[in-house]
TORVEX-912886 format. One record per residue (C-alpha): z, x negated, y negated; residue in one letter. Coordinates in nm, 4 decimals, always signed. Example, Ala and Ser with C-alpha at 12.3 -4.5 7.8 and 13.67 -1.06 7.14 Angstrom:
BEGIN
+----------+----------+----------+---------+
:       up :     east :    north : residuo :
+----------+----------+----------+---------+
:  +0.7800 :  -1.2300 :  +0.4500 :       A :
:  +0.7140 :  -1.3670 :  +0.1060 :       S :
+----------+----------+----------+---------+
END
This chain:
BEGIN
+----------+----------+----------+---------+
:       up :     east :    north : residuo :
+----------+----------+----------+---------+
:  +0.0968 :  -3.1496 :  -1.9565 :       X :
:  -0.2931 :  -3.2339 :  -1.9725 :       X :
:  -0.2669 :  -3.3557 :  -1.5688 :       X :
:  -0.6418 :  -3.2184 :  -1.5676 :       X :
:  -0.7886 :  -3.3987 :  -1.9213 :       X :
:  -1.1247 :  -3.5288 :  -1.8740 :       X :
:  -1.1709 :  -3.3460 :  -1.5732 :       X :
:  -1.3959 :  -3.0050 :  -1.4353 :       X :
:  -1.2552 :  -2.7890 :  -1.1825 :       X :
:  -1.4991 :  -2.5361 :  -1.0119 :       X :
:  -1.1928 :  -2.2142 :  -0.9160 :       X :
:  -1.3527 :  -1.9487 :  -0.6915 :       X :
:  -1.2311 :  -1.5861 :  -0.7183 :       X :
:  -1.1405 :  -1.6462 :  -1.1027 :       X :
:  -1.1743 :  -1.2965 :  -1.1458 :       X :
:  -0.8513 :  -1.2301 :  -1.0815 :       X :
:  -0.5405 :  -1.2573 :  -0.8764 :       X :
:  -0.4451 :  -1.6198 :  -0.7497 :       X :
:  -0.8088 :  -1.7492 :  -0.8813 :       X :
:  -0.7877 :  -1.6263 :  -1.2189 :       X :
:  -0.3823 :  -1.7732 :  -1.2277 :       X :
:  -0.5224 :  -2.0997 :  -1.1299 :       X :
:  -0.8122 :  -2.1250 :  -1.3597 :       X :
:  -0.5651 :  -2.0634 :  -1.6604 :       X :
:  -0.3162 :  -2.2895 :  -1.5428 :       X :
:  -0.5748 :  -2.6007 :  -1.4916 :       X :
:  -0.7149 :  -2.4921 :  -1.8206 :       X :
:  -0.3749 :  -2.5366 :  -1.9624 :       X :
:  -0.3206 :  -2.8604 :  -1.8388 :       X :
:  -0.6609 :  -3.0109 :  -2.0123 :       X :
:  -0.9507 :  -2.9492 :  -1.7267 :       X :
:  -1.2403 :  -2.7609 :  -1.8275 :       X :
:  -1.3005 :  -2.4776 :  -1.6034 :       X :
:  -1.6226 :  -2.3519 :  -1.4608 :       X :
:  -1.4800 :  -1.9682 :  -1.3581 :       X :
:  -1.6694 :  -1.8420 :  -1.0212 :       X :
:  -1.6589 :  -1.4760 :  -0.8964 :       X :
:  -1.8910 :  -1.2370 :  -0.7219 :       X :
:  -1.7477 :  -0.9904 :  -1.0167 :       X :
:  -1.9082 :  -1.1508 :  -1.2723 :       X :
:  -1.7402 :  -0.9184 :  -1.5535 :       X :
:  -1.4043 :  -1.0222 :  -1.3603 :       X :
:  -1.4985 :  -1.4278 :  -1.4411 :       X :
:  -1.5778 :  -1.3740 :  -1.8318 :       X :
:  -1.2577 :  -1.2212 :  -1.8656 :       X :
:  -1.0720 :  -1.5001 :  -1.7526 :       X :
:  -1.3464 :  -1.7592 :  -1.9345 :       X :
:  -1.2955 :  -1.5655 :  -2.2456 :       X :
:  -0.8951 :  -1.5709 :  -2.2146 :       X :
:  -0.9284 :  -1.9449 :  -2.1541 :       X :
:  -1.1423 :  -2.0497 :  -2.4495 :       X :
:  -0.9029 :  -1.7853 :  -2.6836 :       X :
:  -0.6167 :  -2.0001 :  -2.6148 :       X :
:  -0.7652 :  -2.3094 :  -2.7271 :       X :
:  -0.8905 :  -2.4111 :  -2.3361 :       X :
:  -1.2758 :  -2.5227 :  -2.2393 :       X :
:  -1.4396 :  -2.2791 :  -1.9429 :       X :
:  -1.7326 :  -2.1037 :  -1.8526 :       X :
:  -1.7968 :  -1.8391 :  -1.6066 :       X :
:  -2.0811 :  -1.8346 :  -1.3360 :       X :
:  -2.1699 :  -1.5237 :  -1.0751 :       X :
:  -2.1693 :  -1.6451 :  -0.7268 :       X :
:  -2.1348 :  -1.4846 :  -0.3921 :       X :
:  -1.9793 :  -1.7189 :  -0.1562 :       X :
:  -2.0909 :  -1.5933 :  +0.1340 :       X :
:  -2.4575 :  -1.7133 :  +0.0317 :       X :
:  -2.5770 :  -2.0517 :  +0.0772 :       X :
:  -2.8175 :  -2.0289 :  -0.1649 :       X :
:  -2.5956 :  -1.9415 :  -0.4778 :       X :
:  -2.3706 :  -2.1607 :  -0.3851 :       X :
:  -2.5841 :  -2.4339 :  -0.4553 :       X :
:  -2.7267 :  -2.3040 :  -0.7499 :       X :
:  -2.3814 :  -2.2553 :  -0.8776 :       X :
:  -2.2138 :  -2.5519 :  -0.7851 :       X :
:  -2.5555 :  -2.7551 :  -0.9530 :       X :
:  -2.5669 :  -2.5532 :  -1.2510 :       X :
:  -2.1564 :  -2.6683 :  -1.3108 :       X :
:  -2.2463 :  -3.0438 :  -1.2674 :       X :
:  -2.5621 :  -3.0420 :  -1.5225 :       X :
:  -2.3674 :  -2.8325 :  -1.7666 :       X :
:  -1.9755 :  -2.8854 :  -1.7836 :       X :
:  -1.9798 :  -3.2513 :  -1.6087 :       X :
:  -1.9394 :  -3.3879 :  -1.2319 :       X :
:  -1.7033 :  -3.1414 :  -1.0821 :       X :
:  -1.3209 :  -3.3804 :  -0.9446 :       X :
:  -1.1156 :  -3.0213 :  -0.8163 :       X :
:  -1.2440 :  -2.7509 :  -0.6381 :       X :
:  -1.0057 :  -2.4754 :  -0.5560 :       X :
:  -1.1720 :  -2.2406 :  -0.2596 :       X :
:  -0.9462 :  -1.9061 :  -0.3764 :       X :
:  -1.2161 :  -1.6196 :  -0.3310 :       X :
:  -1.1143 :  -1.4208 :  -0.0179 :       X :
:  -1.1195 :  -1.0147 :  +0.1353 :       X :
:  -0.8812 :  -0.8757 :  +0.3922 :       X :
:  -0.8152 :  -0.5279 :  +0.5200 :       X :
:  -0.5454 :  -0.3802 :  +0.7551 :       X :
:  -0.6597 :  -0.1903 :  +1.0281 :       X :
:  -0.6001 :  -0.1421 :  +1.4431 :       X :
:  -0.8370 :  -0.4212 :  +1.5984 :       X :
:  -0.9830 :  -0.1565 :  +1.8489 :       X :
:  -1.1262 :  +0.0572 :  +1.5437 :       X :
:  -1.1978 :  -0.2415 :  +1.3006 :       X :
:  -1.6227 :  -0.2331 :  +1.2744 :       X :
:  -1.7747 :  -0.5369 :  +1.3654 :       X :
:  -1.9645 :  -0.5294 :  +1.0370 :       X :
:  -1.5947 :  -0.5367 :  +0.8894 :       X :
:  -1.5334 :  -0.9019 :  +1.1070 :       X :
:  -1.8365 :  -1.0368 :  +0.9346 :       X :
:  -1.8303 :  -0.9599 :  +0.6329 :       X :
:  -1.4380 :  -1.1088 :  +0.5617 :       X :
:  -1.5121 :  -1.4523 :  +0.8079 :       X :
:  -1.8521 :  -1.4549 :  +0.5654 :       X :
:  -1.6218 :  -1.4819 :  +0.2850 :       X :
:  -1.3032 :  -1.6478 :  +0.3459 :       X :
:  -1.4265 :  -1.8826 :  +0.5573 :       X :
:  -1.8298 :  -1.9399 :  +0.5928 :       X :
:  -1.7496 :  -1.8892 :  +0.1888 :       X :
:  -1.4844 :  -2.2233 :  +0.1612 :       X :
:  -1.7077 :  -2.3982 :  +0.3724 :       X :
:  -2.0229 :  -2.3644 :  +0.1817 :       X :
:  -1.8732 :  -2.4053 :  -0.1525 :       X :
:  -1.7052 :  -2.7881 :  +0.0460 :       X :
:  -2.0089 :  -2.8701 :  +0.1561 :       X :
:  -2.2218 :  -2.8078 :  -0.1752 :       X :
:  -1.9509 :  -2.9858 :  -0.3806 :       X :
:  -1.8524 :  -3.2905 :  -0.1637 :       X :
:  -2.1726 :  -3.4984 :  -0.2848 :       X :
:  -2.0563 :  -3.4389 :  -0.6438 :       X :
:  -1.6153 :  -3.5489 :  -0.4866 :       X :
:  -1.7693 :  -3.8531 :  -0.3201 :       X :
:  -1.9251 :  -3.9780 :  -0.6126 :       X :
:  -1.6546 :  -4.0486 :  -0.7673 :       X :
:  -1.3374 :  -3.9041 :  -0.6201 :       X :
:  -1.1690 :  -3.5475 :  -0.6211 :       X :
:  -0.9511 :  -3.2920 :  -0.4488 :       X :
:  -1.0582 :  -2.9585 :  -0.2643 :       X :
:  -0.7732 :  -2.7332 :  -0.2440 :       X :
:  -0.8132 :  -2.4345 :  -0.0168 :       X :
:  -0.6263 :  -2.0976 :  -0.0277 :       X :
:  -0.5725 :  -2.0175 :  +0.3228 :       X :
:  -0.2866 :  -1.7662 :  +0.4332 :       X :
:  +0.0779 :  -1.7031 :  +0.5766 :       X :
:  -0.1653 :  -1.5013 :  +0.8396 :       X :
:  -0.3085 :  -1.7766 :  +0.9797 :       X :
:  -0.0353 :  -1.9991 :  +1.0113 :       X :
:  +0.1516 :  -1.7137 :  +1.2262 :       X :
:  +0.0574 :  -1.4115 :  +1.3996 :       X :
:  +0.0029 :  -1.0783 :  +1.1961 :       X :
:  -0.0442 :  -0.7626 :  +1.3192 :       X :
:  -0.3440 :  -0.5552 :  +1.2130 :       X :
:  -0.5387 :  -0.7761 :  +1.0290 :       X :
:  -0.7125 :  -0.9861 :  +1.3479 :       X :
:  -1.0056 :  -1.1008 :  +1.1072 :       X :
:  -0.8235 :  -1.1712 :  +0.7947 :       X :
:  -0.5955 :  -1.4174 :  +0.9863 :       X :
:  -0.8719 :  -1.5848 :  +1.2176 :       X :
:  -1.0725 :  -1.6374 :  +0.8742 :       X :
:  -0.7522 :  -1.7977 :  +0.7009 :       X :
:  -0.7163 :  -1.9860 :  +1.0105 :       X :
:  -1.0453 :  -2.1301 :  +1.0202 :       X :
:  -0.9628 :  -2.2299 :  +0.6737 :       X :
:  -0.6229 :  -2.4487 :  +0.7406 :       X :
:  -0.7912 :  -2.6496 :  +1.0249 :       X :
:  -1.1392 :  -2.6641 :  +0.8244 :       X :
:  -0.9133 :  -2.8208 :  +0.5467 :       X :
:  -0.7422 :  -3.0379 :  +0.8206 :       X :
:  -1.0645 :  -3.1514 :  +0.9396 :       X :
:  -1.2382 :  -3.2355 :  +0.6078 :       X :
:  -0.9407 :  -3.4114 :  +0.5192 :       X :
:  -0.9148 :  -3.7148 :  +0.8124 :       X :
:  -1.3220 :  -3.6741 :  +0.7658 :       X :
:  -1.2966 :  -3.7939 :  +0.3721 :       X :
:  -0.9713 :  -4.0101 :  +0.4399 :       X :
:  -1.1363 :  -4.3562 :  +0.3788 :       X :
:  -1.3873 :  -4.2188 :  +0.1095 :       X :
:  -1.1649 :  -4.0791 :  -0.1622 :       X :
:  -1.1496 :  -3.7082 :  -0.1545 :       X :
:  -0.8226 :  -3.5340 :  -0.0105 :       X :
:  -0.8257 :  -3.1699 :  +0.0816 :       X :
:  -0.5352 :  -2.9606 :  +0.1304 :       X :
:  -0.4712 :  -2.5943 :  +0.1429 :       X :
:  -0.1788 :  -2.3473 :  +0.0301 :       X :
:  -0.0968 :  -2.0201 :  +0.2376 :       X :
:  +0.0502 :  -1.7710 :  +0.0558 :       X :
:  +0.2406 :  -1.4667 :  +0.2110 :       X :
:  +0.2879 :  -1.1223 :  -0.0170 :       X :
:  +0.1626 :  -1.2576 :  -0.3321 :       X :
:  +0.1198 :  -0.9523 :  -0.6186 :       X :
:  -0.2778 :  -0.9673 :  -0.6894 :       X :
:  -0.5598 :  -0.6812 :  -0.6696 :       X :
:  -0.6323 :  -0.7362 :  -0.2682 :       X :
:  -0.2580 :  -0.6152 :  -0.1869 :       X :
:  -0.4618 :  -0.2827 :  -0.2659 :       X :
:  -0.7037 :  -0.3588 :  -0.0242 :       X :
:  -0.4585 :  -0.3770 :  +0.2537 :       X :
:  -0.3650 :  -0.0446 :  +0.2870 :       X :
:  -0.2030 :  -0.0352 :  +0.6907 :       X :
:  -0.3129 :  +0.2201 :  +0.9258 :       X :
:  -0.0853 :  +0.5448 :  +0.9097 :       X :
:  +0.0665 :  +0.5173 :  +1.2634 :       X :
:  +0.1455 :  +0.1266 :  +1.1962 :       X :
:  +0.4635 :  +0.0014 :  +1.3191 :       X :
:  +0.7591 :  -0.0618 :  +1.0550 :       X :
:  +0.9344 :  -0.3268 :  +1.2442 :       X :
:  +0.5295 :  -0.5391 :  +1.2657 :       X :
:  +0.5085 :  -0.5051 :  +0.9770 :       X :
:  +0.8754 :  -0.6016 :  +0.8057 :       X :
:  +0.8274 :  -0.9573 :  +1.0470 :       X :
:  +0.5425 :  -1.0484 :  +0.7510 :       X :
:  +0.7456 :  -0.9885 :  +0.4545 :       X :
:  +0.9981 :  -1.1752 :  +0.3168 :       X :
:  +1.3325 :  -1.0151 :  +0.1581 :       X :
:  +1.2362 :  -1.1963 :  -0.1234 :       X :
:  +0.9890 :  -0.9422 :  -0.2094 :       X :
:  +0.6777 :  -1.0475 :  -0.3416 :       X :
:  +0.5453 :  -1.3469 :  -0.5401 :       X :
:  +0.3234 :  -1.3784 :  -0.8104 :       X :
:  +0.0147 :  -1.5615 :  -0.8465 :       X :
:  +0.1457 :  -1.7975 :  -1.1224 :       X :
:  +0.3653 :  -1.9310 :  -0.8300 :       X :
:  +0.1146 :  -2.0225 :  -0.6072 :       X :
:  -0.1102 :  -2.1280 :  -0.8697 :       X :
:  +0.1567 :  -2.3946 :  -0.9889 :       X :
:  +0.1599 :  -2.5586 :  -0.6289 :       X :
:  -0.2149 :  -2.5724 :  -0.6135 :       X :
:  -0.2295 :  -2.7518 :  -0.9705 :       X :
:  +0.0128 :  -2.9640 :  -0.8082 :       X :
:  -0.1681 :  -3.0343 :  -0.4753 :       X :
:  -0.4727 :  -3.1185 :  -0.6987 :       X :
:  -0.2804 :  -3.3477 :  -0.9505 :       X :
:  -0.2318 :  -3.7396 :  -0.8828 :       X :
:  +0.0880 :  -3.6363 :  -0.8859 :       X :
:  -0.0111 :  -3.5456 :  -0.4716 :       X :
:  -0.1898 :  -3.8778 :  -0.4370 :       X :
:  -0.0095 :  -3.9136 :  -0.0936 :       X :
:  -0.0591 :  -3.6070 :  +0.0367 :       X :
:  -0.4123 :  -3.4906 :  +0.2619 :       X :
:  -0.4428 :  -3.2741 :  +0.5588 :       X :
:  -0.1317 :  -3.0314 :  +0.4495 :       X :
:  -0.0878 :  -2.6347 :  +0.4212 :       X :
:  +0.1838 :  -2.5642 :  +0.2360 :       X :
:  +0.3473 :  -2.2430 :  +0.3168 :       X :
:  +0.4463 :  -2.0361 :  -0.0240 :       X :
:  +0.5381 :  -1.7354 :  +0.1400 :       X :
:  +0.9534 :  -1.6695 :  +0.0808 :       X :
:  +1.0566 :  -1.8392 :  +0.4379 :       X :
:  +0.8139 :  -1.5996 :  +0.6788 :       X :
:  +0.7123 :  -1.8776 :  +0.8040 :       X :
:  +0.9960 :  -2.0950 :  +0.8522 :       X :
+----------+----------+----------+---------+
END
């Protein structure tokens, strides 16, 4: 399929995981792909894989969490690759831990970058959406769609991000741009490391967040996003679609 010909796609947190998935899948479908990641080793990996199986993309260091590299990112992409028409918001940090002990430089740091970070990267790249038309997609998060137990920041970031992608979307309605958001549950990736629960955590918390169908991988949730940015979801604004093996249902 070459859903994406013609086209650049800025993918934040192509390093790896869910990012680095969706950067190779647009790729694959004809976009050309400007990789962003704080780890900028992370983002020429996944450049490099794209360009050695015949794709176009090019990898950038940016730290979402500051204002000032996101602009110099995001205006870098459009002079070199091309007006960007997708932007998928993927970059994101969590940690487990008991909200009484979590440090309050902990809280900043993960609503800095799951949620000051999608915001920033929207704002910087709307000018370059309403120029022409385009699609934000958003990774938000099974934890902030329901409640989840020892990760109080991690799900009030993710929730920020479904009603910041709510909002954006009746914003843009009339003007051409549609924004949606996906919110994965236990997807396999390299920050299911980073969630390591406190020792005296309860079992029976923590088995109400995962689904018997074990864990998915981040080809899955890449797939809907290509969808959800494909004309193919023409009709569809304003969503958050669960891919999470029924937690949510």
């Amino acid at each position: 399929m070459t859903r994406f010909g013609g086209q650049v796609a800025i993918v934040t947190g192509a390093a790896s995981g869910i990012g680095r998935a969706t950067a190779v899948r647009l790729a694959s479908e004809g976009a050309t792909v400007a990789c962003l990641d704080v780890a900028a080793e992370g983002s020429e990996k996944t450049a490099a894989a794209i360009d050695a199986d015949g794709g176009r993309a090019q990898a950038f260091a940016c730290d979402v969490s500051d204002p000032a590299s996101v602009a110099d990112v995001v205006e870098r992409v459009a002079g070199g690759l091309g007006r960007p028409e997708v932007v998928c918001n993927v970059a994101g940090i969590g940690r487990f831990a008991h909200t009484v002990d979590m440090p309050l430089d902990d809280w900043h740091r993960i609503i800095a970058v799951n949620l000051t970070g999608t915001f920033l990267v929207c704002r910087a790249t709307l000018p370059h959406l309403l120029d022409g038309g385009g699609t934000i997609v958003n990774v938000a998060s099974t934890a902030g769609v329901i409640g989840q137990p020892y990760s109080a920041a991690y799900a009030a970031s993710k929730g920020g991000v479904a009603l910041l992608t709510k909002a954006l979307a009746v914003e843009y309605l009339e003007r051409g741009v549609r924004v949606n958001a996906v919110a994965p549950g236990g997807i396999e990736t390299p920050i299911v490391g980073s969630f390591a629960v406190p020792d005296d955590a309860s079992r029976r918390l923590m088995a109400r967040i995962m689904s018997p169908m074990g864990f998915g991988q981040p080809e899955e949730v890449a797939g809907v996003i290509a969808f959800l940015a494909s004309d193919e979801a023409r009709y569809v604004t304003g969503a958050v679609y669960a891919i999470d093996g029924g937690v949510s249902a």
